[in-house]
C-alpha positions in Angstrom: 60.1 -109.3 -75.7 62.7 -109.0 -78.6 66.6 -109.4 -78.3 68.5 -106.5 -77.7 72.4 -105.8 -77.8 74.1 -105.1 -74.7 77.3 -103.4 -74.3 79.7 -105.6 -72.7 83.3 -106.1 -72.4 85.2 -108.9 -73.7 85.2 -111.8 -73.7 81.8 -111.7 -72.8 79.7 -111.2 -75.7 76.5 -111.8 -77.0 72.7 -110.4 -76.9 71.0 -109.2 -74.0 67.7 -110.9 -73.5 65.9 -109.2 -70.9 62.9 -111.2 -68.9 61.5 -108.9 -66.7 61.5 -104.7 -66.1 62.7 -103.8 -62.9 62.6 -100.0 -62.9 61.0 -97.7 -66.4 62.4 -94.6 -67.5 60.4 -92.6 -65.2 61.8 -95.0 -62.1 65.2 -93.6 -63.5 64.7 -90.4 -63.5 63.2 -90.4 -59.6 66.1 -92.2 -58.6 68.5 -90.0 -59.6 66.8 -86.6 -58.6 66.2 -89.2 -55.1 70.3 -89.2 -55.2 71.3 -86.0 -56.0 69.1 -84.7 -53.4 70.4 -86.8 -50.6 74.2 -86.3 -52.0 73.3 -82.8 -51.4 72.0 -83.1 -47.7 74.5 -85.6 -46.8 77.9 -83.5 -48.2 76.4 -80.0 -49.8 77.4 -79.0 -53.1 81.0 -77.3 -52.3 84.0 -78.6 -54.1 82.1 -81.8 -55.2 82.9 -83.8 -57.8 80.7 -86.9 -59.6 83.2 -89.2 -61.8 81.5 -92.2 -63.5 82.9 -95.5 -64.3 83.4 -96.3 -67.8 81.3 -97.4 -69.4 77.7 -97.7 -67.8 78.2 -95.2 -65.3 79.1 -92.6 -67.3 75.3 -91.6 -68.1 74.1 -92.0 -65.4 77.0 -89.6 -63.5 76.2 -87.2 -66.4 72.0 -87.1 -65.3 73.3 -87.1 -61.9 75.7 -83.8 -62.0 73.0 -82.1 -64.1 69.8 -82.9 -61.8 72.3 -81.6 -59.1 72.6 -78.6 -61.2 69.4 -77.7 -61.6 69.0 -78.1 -57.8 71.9 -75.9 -57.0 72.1 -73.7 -60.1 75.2 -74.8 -60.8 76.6 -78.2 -62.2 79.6 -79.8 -60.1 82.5 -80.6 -61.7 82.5 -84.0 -63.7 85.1 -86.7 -65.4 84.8 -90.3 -66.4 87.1 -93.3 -65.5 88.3 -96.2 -67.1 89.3 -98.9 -64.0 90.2 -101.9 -66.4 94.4 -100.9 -65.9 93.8 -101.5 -62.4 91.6 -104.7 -62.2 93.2 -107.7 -60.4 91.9 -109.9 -63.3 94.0 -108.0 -66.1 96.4 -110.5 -66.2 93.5 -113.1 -67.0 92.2 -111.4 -69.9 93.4 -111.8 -73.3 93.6 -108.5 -75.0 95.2 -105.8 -72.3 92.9 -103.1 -72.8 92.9 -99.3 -73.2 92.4 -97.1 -70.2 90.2 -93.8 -71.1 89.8 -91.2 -68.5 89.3 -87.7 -68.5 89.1 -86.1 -64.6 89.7 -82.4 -65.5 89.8 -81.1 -62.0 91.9 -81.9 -59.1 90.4 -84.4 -56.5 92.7 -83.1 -53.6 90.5 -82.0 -51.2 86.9 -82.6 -53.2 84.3 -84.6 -52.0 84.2 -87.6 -54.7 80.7 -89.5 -55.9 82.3 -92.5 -57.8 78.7 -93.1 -60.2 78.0 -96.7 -61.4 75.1 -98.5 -63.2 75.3 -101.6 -61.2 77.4 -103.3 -57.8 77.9 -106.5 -58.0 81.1 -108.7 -57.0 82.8 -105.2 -55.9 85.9 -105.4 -57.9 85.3 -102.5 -59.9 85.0 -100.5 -57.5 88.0 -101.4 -55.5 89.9 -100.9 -59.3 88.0 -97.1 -58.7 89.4 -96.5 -56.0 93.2 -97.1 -56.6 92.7 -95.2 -59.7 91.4 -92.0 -58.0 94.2 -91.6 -55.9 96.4 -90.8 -59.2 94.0 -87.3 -59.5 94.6 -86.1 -55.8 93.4 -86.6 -52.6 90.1 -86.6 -51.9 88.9 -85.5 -48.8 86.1 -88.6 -49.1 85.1 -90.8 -51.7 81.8 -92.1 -51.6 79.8 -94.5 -54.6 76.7 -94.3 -55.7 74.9 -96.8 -58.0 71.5 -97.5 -59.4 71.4 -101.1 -58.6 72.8 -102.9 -56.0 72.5 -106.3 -57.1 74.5 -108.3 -54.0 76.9 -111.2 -54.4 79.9 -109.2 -52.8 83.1 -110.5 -52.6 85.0 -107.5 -50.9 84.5 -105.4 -48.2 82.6 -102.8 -50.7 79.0 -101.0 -49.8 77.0 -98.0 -51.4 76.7 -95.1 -50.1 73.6 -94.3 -52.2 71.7 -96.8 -54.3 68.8 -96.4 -56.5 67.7 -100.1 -56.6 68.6 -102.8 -54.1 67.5 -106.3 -56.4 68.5 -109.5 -55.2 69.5 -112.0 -58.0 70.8 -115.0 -58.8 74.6 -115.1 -60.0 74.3 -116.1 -63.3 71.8 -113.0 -64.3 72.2 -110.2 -65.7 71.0 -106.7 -65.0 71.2 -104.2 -67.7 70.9 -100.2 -66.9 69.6 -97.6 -69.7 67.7 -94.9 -70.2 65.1 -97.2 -71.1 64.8 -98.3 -67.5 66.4 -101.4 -65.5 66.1 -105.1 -67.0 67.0 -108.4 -65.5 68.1 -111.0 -67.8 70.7 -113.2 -69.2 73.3 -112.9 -71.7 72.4 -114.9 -75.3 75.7 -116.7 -76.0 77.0 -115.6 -79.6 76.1 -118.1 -82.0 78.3 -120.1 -83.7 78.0 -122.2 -87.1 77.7 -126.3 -86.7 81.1 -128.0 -87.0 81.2 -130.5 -90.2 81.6 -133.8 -89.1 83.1 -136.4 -91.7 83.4 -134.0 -94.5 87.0 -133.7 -95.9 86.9 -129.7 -96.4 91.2 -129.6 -97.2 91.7 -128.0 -100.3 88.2 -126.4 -100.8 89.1 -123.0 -101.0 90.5 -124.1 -104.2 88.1 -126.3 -105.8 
């Protein structure tokens, strides 16, 4: 199966190399419409709100707020947040990065469906959390992701998941709208150090 880029954050780069399919397109698609129906039993539709994570849970929070609108008639209210100004590992990465979020609505009150591609250690989430309560108060907050992947290392559980997939810690489990893969990241290659070759002054040779 042929490489493929993966959109990943800094400093971990490289090429996604996918070695098995855990979920197609279609397996996608029934998991969310699975989702939005049992967000719907489970809380109803009134002053609901789906935010996804940035940045893999953005799509899948926009599919999710528009199967719920063609459910209900009408689409709940929507926004995207950036969690990486609230991680407890900022101080550990190199470049402090830009938070993007756009909640357009007041979460006082509302029913919150934090959407995001995959759970893994839990951090993220627990960075979602202290960065809802700068948009209101909710009167719950509840997470729904397409895989749960284990591995925890908080207190941190799904309230609606579209894949549970055990896995080692060292894979890596990508989410599009291609379907699920499980895989490992291709480290960026790098060229071969010259060894006994006096390269000063090259550049001028």
């Amino acid at each position: 199966m042929a490489e493929r880029e993966r959109r990943v954050t800094p400093p971990y780069g490289g090429a996604f190399v996918p070695r098995s399919q855990v979920l197609d397109a279609d397996g996608v698609r029934r998991a969310i419409t699975r989702i939005a129906h049992e967000v719907l039993e489970r809380d109803g539709s009134a002053d609901l709100a789906v935010v996804g994570l940035q940045t893999g849970g953005v799509p899948l929070a926009e599919r999710l707020a528009e199967t719920i609108g063609r459910i209900e008639g009408e689409p709940p209210a929507t926004g995207t947040l950036d969690v990486a100004l609230y991680r407890d590992d900022i101080g550990l990465r190199p470049v402090l990065p830009e938070a993007v979020t756009d909640i357009p609505v007041d979460l006082t009150g509302r029913t919150v469906i934090l959407v995001d591609d995959v759970l893994f250690t839990g951090r993220t989430v627990r960075a979602a959390l202290d960065a809802i309560t700068d948009f209101g108060r909710p009167r719950v907050v509840r997470l729904a992701v397409m895989v749960d992947r284990g591995h925890r290392e908080l207190p941190i559980r799904p309230d609606y998941v579209g894949k549970n997939l055990p896995t080692r810690r060292d894979e890596v489990v990508d989410v599009s709208e291609d379907g699920v893969h499980l895989g490992e990241l291709k480290s960026p290659e790098r060229p071969p150090e010259r060894r006994g070759v006096d390269t000063r002054g090259a550049d001028k040779r």
